[in-house]
N, C-alpha and C positions, 0 to 999 in steps of 0.2 A: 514355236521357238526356233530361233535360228544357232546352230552349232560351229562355234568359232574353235577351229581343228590348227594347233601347231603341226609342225613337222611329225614331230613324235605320234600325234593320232593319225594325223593322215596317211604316215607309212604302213601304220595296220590296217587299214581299211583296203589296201592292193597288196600285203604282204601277209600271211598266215603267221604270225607270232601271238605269244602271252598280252593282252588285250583286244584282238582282234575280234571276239564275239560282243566287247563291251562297243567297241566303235559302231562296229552293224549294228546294232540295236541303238542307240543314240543317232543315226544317220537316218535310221528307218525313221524315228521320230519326230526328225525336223522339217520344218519348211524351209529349210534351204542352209547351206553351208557358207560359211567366209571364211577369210585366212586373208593373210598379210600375199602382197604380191613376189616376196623372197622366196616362199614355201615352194617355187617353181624348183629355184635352184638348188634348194635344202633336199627335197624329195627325190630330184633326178639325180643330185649325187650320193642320195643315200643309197635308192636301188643299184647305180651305178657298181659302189660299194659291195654289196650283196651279192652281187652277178661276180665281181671279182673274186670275193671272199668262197664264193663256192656254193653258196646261199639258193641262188637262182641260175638256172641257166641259161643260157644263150636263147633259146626260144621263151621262158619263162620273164625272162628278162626284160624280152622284145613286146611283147604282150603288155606285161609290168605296166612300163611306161606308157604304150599306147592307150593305154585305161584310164590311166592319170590323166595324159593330155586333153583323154575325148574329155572328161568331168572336168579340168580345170577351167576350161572354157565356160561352164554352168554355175563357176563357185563366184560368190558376191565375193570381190578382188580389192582390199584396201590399200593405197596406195602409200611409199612414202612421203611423206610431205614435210615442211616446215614446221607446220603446226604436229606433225607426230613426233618430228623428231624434239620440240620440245619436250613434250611429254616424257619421250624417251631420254633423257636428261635427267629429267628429274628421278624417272625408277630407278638407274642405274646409282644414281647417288644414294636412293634408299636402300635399295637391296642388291643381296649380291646375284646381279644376272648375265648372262653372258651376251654379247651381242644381238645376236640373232632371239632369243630370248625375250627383252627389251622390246624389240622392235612387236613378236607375235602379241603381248601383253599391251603396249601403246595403245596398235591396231583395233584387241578386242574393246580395250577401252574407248577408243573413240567411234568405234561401231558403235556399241551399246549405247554411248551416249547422243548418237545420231537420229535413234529411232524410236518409238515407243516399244516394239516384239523384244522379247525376254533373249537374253543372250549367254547359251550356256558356254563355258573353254571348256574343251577337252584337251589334254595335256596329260603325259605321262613322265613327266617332269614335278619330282616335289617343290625343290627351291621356286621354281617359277610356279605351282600350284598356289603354295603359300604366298606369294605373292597377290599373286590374283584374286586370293582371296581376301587378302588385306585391302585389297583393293575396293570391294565391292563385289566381284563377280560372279557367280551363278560357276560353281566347281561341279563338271558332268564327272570327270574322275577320281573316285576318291582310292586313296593309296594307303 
C-alpha cells in the first residue's frame, strides 16, 4: 500500500507529538509514501513555527528539517496541475476545506486513481478525513 501523508501526518513522523507512534507504524507498512508537492512548504513552515514557539531547538530544529529534506526527495511527489485543480473545485464547492486541504485530498484522489496499489490518507484532520472518506478513500487515521 502506498500512504498518502497531509501536512498534519507528515509533521508527526519528524516531530514527537500525539499521533506520532500511529504515523511510524503506518510508514513502516508501506511501499512508499506521497503527498501533494505543497507539503514542502506546509511542513517547513510548520517546524519553522515549532522552533519559534519553543517546541524545538535550534539544533533540534536544524536536524528537523534536514530529515525531512533527505525523505522528501524519496516521496512519490504529485504535482499541481490543471486537471487537479479541477477537481479541487469541485471539493471545495462540496465540502468545507480549506485550501491547502483541497489540494492534499485532489492529490490523493488522482493518485489513487492513477494506479492499481491501494491508497491509504493519513490525515489528522477530521473535516478533511470526512471528506475523504466520502470520497472513496481508504482512512489510515481514525479519530
Amino acid at each position: 500500500m502506498i500512504l498518502y501523508c497531509d501536512t498534519s501526518a507528515l509533521i508527526k513522523r519528524y516531530v514527537e507529538e500525539e499521533g506520532t507512534d500511529t504515523v511510524d507504524g503506518l510508514w513502516s507498512l508501506s511501499a512508499g509514501v506521497a503527498t501533494s508537492v505543497v507539503a514542502f512548504a506546509e511542513t517547513a513552515a510548520a517546524f519553522s513555527r515549532k522552533h519559534r514557539e519553543g517546541v524545538l531547538t535550534e539544533k533540534e530544529y536544524a536536524s528537523t528539517l534536514k530529515m525531512f529534506k533527505d525523505d522528501f526527495d524519496s516521496f512519490i511527489l504529485i504535482p499541481v496541475t490543471t486537471s487537479l485543480n479541477t477537481t479541487i473545485e469541485r471539493l471545495v464547492k462540496q465540502y468545507p476545506l480549506r485550501g491547502f486541504d483541497a489540494i492534499h485530498l485532489s492529490s490523493a484522489l488522482m493518485f489513487r486513481d492513477s494506479g492499481s496499489i491501494p491508497v491509504h490518507f493519513a490525515c489528522f484532520d477530521r473535516p478533511l478525513n470526512e471528506a475523504a472518506l466520502k470520497e472513496g478513500l481508504s482512512i489510515a487515521v481514525q479519530e
